[in-house]
C-alpha positions in Angstrom: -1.3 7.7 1.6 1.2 10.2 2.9 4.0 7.7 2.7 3.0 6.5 -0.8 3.2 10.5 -1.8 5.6 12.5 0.2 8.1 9.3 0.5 7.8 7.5 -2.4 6.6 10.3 -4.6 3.8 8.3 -6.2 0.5 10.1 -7.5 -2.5 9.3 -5.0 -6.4 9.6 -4.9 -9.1 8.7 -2.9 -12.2 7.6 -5.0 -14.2 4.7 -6.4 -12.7 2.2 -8.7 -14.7 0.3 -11.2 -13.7 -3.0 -12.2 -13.3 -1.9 -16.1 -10.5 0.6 -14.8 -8.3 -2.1 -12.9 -6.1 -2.0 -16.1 -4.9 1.4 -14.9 -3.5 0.0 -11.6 0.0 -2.1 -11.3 -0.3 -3.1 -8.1 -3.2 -3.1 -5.1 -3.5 -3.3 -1.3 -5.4 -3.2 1.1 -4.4 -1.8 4.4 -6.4 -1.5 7.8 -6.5 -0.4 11.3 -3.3 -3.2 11.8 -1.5 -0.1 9.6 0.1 -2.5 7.2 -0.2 -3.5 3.8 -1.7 -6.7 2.2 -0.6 -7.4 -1.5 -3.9 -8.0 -3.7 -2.8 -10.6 -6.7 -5.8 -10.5 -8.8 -9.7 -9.6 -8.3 -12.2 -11.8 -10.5 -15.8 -11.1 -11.2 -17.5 -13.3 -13.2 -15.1 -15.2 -15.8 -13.0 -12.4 -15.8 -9.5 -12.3 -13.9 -7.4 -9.4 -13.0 -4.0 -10.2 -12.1 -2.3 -7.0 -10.7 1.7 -7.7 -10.7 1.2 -11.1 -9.3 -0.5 -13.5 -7.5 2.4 -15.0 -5.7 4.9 -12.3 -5.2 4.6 -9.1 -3.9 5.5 -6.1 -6.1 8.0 -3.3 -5.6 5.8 -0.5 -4.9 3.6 -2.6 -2.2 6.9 -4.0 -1.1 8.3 0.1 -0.6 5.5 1.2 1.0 5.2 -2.0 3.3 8.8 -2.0 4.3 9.0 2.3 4.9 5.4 2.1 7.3 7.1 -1.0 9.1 10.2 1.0 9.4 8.9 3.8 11.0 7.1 1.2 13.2 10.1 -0.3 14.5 12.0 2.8 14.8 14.6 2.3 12.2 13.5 4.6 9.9 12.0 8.4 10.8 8.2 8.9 11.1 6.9 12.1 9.4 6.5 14.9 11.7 4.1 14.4 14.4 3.8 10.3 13.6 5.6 9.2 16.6 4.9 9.8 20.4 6.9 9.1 23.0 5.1 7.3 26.1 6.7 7.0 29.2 5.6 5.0 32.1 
């Protein structure tokens, strides 16, 4: 969430979402304790289907916020202040 907000300057919330509001939302992930993203391509409840951007390709925003967390992962790009700790043995 800070990524998506300070770094990519997108609006963010924390909150329910009912399925008559995924028309509001472009694109959807899920993320875990792994600290990545997973791209969600469409959610269906009964015989209705939501497709989000799409069900085969990722979308930019998931794509931006993938590639900036996996970044500061790996050390090529900065981690917001406090994110990284160095260990030595």
């Amino acid at each position: 969430m800070h990524l998506a907000e300070h770094v990519l300057g997108l609006e963010i919330f924390e909150g329910d979402v009912f399925i008559d509001q995924l028309d509001h939302f472009k694109e959807a992930g899920a993320m875990g304790t792994a600290a990545v993203i997973t791209p969600i391509g469409s959610i269906t409840q009964g015989d209705k289907k939501h497709v989000f951007y799409s069900e085969t390709e990722v979308g930019p925003l998931t794509r931006a916020l993938y590639d900036e967390l996996t970044g500061i992962q790996f050390g090529d790009k900065e981690g917001p202040e406090g994110w990284i700790q160095k260990v030595e043995f």
